[in-house]
N, CA, C, O and CB atoms as a CASP TS submission, in Angstrom:
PFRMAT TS
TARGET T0000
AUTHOR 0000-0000-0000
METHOD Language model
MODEL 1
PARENT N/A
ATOM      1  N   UNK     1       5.434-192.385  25.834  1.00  0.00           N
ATOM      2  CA  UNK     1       4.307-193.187  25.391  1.00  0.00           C
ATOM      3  C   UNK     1       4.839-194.515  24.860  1.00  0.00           C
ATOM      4  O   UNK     1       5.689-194.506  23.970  1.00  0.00           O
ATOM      5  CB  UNK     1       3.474-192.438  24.307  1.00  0.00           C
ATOM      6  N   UNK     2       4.300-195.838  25.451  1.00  0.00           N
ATOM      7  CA  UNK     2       5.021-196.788  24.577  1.00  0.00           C
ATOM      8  C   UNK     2       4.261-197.325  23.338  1.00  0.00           C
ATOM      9  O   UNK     2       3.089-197.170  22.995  1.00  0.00           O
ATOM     10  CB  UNK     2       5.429-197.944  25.396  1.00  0.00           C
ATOM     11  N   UNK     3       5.122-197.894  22.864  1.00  0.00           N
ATOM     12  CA  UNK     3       5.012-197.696  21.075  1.00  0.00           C
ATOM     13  C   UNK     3       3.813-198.926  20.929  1.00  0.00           C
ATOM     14  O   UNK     3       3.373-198.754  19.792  1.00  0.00           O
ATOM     15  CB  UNK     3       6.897-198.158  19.921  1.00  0.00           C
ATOM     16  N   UNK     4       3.303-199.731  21.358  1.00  0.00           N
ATOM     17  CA  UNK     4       1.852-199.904  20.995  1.00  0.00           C
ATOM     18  C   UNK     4       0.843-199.073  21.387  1.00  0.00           C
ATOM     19  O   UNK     4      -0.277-199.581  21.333  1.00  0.00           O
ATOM     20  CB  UNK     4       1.438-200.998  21.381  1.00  0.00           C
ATOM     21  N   UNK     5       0.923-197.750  21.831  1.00  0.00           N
ATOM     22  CA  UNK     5      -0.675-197.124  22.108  1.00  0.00           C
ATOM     23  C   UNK     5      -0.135-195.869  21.008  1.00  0.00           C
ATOM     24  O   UNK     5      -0.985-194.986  20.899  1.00  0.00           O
ATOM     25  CB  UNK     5      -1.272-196.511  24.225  1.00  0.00           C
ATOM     26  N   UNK     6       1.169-195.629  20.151  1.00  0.00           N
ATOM     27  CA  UNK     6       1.313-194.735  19.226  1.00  0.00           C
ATOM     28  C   UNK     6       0.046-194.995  18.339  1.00  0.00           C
ATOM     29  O   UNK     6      -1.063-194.462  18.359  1.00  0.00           O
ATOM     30  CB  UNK     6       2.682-194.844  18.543  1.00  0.00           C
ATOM     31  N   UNK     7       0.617-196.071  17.488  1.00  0.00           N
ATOM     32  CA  UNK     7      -0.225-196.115  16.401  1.00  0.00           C
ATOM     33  C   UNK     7      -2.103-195.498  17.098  1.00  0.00           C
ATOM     34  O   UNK     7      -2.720-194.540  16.632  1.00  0.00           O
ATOM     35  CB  UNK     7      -0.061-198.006  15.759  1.00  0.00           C
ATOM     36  N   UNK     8      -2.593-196.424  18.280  1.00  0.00           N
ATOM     37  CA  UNK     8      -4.351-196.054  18.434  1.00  0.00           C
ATOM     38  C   UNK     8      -4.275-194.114  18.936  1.00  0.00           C
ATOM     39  O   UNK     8      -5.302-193.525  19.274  1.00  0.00           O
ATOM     40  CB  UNK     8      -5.324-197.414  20.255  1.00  0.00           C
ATOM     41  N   UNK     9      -3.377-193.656  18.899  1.00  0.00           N
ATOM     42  CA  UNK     9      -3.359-192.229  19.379  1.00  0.00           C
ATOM     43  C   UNK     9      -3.254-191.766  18.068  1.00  0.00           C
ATOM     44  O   UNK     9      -3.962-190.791  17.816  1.00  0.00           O
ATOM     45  CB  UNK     9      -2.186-191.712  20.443  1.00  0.00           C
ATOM     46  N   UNK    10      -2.412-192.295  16.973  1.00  0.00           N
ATOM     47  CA  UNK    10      -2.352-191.563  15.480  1.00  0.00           C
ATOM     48  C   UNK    10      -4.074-191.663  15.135  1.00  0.00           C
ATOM     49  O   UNK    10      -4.853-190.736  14.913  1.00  0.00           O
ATOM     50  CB  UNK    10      -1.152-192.603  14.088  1.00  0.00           C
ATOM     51  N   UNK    11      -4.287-192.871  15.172  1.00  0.00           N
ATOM     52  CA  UNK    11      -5.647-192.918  14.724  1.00  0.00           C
ATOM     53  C   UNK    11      -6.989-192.101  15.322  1.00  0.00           C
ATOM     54  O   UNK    11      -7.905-191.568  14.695  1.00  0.00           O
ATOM     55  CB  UNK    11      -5.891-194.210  14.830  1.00  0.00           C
ATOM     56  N   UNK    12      -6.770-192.199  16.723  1.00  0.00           N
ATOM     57  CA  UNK    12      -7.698-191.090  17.002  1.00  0.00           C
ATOM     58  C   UNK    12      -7.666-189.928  16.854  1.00  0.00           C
ATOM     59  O   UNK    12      -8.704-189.277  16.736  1.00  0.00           O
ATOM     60  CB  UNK    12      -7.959-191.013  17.889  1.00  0.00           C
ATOM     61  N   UNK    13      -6.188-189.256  16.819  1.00  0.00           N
ATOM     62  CA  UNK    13      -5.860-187.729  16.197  1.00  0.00           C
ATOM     63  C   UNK    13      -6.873-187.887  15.094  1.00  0.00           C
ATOM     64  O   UNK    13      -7.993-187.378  15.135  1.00  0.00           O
ATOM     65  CB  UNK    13      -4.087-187.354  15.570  1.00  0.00           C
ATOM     66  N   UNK    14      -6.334-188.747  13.937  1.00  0.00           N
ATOM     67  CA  UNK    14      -7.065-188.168  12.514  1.00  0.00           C
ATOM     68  C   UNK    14      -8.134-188.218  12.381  1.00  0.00           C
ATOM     69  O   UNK    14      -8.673-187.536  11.510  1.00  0.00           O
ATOM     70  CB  UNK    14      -6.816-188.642  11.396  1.00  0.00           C
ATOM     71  N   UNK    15      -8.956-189.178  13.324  1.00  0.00           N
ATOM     72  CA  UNK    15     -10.170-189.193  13.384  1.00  0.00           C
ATOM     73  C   UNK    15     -10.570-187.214  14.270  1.00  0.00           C
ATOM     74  O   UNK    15     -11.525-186.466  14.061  1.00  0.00           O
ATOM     75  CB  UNK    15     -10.567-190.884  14.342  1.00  0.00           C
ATOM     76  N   UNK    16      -9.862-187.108  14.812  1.00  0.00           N
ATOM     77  CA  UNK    16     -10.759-185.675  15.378  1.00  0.00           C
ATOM     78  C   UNK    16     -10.180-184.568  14.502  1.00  0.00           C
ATOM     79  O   UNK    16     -10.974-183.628  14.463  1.00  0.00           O
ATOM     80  CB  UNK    16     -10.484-185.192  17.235  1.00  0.00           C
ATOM     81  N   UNK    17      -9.284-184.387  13.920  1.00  0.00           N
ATOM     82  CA  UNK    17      -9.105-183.502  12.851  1.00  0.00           C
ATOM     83  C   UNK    17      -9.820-183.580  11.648  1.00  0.00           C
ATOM     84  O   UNK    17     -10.026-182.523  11.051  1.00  0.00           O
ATOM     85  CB  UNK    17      -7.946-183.528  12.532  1.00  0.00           C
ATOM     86  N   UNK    18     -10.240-184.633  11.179  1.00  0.00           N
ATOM     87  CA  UNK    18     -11.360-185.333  10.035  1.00  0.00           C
ATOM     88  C   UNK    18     -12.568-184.653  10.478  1.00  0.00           C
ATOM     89  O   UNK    18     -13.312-183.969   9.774  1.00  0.00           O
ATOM     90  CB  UNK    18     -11.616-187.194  10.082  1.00  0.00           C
ATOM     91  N   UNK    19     -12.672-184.884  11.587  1.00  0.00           N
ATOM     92  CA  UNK    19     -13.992-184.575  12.368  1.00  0.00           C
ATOM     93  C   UNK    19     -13.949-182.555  12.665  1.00  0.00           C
ATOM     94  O   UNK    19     -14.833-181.794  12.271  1.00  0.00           O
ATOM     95  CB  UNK    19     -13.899-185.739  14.213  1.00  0.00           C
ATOM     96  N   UNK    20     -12.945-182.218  13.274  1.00  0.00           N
ATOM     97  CA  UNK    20     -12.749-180.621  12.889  1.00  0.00           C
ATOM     98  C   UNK    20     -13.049-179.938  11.411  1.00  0.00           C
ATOM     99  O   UNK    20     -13.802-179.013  11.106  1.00  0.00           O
ATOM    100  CB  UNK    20     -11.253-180.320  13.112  1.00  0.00           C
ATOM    101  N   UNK    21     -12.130-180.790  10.585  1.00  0.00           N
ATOM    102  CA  UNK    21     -12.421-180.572   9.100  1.00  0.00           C
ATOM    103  C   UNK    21     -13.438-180.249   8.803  1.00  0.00           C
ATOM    104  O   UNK    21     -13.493-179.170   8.213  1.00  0.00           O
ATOM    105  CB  UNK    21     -12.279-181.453   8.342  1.00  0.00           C
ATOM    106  N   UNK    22     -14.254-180.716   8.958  1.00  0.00           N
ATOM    107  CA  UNK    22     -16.141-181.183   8.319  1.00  0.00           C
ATOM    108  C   UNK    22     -16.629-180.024   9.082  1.00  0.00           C
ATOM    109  O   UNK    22     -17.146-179.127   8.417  1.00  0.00           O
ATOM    110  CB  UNK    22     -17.173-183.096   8.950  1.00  0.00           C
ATOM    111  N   UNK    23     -16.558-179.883  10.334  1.00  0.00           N
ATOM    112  CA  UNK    23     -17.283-178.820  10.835  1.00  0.00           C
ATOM    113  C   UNK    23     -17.251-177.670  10.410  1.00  0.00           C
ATOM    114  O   UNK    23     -18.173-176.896  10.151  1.00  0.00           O
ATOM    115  CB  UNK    23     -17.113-178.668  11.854  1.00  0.00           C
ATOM    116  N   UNK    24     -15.551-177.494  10.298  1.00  0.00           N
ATOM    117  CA  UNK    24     -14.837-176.266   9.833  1.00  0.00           C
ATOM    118  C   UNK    24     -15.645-175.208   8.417  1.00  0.00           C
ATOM    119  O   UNK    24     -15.829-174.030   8.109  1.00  0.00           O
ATOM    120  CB  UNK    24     -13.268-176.949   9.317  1.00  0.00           C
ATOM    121  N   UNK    25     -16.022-177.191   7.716  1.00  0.00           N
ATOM    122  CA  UNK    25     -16.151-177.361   6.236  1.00  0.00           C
ATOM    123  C   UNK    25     -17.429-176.697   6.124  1.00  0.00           C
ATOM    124  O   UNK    25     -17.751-176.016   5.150  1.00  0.00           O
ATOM    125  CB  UNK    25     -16.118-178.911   5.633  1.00  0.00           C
ATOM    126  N   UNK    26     -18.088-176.888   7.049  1.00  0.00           N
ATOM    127  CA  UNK    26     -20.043-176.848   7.220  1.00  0.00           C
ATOM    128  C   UNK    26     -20.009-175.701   7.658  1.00  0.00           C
ATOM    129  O   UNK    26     -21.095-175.290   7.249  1.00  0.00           O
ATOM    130  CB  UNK    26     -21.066-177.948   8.388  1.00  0.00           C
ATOM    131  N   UNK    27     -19.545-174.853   8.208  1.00  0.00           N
ATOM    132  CA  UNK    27     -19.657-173.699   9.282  1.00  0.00           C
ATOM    133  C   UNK    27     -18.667-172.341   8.183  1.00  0.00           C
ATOM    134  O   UNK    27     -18.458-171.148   8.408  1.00  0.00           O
ATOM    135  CB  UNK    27     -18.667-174.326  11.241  1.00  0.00           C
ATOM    136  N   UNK    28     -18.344-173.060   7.237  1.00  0.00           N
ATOM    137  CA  UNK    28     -17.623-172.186   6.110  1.00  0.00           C
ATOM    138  C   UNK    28     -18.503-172.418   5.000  1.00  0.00           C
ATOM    139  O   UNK    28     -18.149-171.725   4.045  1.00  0.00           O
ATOM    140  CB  UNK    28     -16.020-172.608   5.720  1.00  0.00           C
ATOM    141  N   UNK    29     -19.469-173.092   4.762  1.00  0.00           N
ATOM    142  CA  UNK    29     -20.660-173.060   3.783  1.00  0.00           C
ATOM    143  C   UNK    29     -21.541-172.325   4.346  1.00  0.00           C
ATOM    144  O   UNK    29     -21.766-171.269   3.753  1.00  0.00           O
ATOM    145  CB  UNK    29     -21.290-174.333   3.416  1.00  0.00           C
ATOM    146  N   UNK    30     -22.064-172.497   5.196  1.00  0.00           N
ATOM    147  CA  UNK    30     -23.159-171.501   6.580  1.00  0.00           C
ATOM    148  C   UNK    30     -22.969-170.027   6.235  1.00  0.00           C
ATOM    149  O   UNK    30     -23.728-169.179   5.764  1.00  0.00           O
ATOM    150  CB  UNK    30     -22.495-171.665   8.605  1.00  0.00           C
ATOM    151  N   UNK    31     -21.510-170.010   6.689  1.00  0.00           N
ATOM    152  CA  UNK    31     -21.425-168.252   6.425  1.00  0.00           C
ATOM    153  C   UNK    31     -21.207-168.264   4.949  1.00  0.00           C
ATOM    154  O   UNK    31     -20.080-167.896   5.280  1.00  0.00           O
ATOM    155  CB  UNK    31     -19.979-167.287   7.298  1.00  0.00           C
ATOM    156  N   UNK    32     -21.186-168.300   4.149  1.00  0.00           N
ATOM    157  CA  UNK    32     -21.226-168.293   2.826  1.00  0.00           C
ATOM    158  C   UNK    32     -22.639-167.865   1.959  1.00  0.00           C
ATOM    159  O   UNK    32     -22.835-167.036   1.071  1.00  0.00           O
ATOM    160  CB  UNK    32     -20.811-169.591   2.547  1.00  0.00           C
ATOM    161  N   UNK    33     -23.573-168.897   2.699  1.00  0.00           N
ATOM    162  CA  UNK    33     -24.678-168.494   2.544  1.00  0.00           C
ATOM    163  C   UNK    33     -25.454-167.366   3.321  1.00  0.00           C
ATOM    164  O   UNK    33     -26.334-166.624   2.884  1.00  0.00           O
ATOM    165  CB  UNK    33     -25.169-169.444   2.579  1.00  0.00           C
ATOM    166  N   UNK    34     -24.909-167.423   4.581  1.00  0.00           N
ATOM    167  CA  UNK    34     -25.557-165.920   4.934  1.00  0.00           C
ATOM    168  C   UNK    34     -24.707-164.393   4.555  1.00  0.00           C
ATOM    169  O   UNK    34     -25.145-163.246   4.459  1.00  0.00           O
ATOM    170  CB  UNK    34     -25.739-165.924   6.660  1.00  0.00           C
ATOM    171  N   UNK    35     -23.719-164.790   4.442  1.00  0.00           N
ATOM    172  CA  UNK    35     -23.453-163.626   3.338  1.00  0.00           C
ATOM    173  C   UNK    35     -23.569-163.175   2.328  1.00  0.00           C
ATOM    174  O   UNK    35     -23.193-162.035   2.057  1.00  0.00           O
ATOM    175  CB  UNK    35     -22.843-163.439   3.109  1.00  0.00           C
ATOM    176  N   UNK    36     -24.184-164.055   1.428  1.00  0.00           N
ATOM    177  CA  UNK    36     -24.692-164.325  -0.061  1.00  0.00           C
ATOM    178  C   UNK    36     -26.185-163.720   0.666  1.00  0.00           C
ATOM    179  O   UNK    36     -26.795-163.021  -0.144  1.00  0.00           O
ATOM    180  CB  UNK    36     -24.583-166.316  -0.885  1.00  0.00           C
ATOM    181  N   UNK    37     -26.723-163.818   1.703  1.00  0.00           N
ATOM    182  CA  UNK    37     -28.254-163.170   1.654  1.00  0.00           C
ATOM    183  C   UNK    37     -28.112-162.152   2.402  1.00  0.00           C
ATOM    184  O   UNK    37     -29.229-161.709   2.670  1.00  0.00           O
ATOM    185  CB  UNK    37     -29.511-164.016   2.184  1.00  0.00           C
ATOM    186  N   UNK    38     -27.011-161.348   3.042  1.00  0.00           N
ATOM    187  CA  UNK    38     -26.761-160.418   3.570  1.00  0.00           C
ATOM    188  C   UNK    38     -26.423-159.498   1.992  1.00  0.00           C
ATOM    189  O   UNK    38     -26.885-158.359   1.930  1.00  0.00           O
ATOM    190  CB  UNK    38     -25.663-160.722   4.772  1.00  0.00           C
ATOM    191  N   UNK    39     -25.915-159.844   1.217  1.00  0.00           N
ATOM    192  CA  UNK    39     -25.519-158.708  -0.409  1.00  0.00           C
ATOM    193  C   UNK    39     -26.721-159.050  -0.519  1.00  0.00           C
ATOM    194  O   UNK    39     -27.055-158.814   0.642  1.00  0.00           O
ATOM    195  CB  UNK    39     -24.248-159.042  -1.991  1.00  0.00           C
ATOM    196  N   UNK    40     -27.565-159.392  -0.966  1.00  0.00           N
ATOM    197  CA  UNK    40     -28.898-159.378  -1.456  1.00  0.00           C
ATOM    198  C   UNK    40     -29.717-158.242  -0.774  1.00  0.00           C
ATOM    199  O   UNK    40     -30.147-157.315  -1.460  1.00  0.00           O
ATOM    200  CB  UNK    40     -29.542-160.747  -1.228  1.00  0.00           C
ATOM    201  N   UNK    41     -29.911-158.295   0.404  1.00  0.00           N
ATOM    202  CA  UNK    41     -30.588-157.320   1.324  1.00  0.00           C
ATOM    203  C   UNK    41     -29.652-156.204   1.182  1.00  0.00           C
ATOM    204  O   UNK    41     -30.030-155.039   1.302  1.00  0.00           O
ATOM    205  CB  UNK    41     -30.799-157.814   2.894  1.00  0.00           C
ATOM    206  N   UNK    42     -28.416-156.535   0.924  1.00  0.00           N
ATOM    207  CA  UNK    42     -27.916-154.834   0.885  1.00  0.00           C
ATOM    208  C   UNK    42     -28.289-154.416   0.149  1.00  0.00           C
ATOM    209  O   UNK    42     -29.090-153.512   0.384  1.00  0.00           O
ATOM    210  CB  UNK    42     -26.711-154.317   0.769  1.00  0.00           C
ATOM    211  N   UNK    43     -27.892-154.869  -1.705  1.00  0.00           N
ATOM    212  CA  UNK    43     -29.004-154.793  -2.847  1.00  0.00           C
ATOM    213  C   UNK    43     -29.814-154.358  -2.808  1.00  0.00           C
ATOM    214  O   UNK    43     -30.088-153.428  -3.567  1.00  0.00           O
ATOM    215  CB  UNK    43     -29.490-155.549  -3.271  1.00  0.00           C
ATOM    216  N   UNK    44     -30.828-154.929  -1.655  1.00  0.00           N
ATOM    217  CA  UNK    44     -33.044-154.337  -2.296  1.00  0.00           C
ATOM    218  C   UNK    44     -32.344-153.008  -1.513  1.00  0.00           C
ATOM    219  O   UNK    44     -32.199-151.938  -2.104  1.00  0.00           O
ATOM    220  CB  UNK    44     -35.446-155.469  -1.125  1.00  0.00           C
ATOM    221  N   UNK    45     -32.046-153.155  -0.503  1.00  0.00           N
ATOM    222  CA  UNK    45     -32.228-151.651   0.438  1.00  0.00           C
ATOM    223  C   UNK    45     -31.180-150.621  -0.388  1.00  0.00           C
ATOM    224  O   UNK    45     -31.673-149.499  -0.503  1.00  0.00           O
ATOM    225  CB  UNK    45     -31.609-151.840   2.447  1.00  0.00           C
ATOM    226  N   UNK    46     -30.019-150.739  -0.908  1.00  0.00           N
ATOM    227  CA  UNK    46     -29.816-149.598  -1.583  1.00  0.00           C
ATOM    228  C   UNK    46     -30.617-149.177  -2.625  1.00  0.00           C
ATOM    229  O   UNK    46     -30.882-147.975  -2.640  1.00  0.00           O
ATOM    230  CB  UNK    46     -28.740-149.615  -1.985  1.00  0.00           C
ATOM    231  N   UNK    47     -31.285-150.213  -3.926  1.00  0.00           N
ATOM    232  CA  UNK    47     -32.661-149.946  -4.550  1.00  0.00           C
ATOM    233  C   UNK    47     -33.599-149.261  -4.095  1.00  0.00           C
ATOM    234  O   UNK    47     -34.217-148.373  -4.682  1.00  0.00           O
ATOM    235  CB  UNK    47     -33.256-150.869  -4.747  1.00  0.00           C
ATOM    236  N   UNK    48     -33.711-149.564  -3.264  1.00  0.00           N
ATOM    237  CA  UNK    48     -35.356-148.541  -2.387  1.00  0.00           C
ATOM    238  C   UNK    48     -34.827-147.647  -2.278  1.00  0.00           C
ATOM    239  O   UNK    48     -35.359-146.711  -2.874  1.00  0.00           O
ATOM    240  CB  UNK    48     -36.185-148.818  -0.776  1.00  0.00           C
ATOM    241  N   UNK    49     -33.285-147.239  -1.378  1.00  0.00           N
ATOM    242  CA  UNK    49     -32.920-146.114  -1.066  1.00  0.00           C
ATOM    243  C   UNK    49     -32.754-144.822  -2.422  1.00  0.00           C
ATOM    244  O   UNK    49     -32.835-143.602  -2.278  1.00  0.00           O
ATOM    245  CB  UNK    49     -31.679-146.492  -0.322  1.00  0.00           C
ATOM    246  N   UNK    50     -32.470-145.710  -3.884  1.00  0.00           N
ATOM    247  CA  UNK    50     -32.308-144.543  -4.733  1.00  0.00           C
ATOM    248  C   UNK    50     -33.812-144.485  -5.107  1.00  0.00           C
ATOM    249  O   UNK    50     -34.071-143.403  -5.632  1.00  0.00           O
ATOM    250  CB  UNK    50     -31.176-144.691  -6.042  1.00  0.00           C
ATOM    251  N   UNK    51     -34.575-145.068  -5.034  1.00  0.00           N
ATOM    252  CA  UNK    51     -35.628-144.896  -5.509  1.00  0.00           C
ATOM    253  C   UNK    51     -36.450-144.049  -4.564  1.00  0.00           C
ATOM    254  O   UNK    51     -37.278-143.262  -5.021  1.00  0.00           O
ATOM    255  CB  UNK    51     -36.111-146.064  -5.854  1.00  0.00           C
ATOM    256  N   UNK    52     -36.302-144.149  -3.581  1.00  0.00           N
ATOM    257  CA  UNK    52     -36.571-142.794  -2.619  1.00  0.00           C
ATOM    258  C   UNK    52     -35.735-141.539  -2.777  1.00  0.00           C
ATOM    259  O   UNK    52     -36.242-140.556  -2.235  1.00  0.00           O
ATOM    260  CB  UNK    52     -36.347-143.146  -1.131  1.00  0.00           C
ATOM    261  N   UNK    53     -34.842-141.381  -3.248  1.00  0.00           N
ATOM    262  CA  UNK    53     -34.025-140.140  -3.488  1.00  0.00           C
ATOM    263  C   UNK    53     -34.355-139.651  -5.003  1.00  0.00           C
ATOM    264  O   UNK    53     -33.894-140.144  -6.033  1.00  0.00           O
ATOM    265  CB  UNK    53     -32.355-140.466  -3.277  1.00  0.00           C
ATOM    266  N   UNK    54     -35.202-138.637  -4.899  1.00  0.00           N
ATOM    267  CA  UNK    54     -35.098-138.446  -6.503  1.00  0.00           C
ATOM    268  C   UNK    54     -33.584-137.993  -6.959  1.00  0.00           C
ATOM    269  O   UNK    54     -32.901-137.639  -5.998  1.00  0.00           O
ATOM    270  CB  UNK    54     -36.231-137.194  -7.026  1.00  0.00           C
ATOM    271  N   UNK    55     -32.966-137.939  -8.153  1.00  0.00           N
ATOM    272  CA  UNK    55     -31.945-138.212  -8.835  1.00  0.00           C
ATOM    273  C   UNK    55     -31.880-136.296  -8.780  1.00  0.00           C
ATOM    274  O   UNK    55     -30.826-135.672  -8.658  1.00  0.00           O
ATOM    275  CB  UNK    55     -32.151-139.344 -10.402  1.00  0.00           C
ATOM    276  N   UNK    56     -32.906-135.821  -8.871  1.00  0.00           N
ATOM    277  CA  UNK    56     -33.003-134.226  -9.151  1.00  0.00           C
ATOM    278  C   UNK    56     -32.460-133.184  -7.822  1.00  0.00           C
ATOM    279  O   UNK    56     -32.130-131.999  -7.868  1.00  0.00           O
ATOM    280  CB  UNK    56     -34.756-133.870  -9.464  1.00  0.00           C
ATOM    281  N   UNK    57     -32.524-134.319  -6.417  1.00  0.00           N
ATOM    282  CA  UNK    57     -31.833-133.626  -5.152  1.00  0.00           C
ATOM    283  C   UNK    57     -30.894-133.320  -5.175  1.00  0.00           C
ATOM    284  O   UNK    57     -30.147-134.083  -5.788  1.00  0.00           O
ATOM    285  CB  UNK    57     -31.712-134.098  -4.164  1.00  0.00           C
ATOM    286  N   UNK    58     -30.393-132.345  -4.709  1.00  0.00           N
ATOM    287  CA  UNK    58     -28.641-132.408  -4.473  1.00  0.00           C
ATOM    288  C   UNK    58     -27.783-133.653  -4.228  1.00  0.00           C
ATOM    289  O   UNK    58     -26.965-134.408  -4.754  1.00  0.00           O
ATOM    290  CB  UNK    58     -28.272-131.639  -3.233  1.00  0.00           C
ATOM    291  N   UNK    59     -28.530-133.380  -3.012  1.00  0.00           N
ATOM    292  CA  UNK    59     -28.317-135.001  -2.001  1.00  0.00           C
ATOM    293  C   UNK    59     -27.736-135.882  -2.538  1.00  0.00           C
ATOM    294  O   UNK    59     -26.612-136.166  -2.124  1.00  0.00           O
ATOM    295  CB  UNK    59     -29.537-135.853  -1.575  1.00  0.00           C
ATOM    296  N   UNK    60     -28.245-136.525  -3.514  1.00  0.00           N
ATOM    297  CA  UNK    60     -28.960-137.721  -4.034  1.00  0.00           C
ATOM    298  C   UNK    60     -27.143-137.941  -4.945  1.00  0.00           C
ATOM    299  O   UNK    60     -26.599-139.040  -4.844  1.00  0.00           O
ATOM    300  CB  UNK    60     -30.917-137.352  -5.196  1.00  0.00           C
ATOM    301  N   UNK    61     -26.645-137.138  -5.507  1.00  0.00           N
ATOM    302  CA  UNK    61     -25.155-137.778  -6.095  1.00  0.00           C
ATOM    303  C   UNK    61     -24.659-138.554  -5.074  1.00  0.00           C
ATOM    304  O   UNK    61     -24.445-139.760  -5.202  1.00  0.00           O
ATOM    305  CB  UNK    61     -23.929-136.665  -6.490  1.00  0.00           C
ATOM    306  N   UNK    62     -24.327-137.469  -3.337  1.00  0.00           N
ATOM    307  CA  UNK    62     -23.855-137.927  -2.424  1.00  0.00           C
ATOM    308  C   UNK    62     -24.071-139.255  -2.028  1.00  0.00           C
ATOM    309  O   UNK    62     -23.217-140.130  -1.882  1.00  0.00           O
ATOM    310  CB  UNK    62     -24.071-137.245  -1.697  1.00  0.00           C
ATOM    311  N   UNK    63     -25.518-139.349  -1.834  1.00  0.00           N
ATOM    312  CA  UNK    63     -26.035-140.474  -0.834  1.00  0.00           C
ATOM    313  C   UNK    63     -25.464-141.613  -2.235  1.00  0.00           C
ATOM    314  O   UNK    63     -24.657-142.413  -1.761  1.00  0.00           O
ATOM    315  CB  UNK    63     -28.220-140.408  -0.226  1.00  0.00           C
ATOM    316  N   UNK    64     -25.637-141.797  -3.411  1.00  0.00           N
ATOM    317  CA  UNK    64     -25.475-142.867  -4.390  1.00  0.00           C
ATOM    318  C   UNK    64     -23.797-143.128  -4.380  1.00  0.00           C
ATOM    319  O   UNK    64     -23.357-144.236  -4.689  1.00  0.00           O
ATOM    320  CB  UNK    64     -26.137-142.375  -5.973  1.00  0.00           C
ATOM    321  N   UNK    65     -22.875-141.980  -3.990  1.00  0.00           N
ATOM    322  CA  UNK    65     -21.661-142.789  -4.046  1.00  0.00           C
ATOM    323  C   UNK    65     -21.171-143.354  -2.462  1.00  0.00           C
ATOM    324  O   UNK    65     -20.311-144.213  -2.262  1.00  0.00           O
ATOM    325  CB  UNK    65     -20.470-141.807  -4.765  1.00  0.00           C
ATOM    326  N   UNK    66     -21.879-142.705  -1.532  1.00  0.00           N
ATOM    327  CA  UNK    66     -22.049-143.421  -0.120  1.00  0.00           C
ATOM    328  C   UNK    66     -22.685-144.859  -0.306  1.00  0.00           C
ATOM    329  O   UNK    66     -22.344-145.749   0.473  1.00  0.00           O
ATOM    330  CB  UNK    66     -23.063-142.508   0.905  1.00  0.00           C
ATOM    331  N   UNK    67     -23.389-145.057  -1.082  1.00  0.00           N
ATOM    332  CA  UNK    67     -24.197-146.274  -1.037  1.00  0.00           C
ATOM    333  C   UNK    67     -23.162-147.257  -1.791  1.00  0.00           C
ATOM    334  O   UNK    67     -22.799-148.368  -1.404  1.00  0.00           O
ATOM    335  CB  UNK    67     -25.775-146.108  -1.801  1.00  0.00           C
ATOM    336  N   UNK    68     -22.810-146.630  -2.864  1.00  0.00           N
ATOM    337  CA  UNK    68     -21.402-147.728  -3.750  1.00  0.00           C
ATOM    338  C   UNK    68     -20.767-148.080  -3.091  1.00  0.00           C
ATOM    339  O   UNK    68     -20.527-149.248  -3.394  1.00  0.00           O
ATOM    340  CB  UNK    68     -20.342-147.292  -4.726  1.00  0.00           C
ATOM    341  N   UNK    69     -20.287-147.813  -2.307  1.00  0.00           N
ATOM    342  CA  UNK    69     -18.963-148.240  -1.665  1.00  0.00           C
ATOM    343  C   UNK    69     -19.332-149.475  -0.231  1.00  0.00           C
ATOM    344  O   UNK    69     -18.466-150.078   0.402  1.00  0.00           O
ATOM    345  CB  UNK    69     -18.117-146.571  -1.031  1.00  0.00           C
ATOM    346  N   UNK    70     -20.597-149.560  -0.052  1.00  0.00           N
ATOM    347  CA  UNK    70     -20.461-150.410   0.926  1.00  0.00           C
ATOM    348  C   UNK    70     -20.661-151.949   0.373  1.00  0.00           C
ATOM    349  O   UNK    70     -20.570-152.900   1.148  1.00  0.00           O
ATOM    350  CB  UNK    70     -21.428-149.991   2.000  1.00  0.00           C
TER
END
């Protein structure tokens, strides 16, 4: 490569890694937030789920430490 088109090739690199960055940046906030509303929904639905299990079933120890762990 001769050495005047180095430097406009440095510059366009950083311009598309700048530009990767941001996306990277946006698309790592995105899932952030849908995982933040994916625990939420896990939340209500294990709620309902003990609240459908009376506490007095057998069952019901089982299914509550099955439910902890996810």
């Amino acid at each position: 490569m001769p050495p005047e088109m180095f430097l406009p090739f440095l510059v366009g690199y950083a311009l598309a890694v700048r530009q990767c960055r941001a996306e990277l940046m946006a698309t790592q906030s995105w899932l952030q937030n849908e995982v933040a509303e994916l625990r939420k929904e896990l939340a209500a639905a294990r709620a309902e789920l003990h609240e459908a299990v009376p506490s007095t079933e057998p069952s019901a120890k089982k299914i509550r430490e099955a439910t902890s762990e996810l």
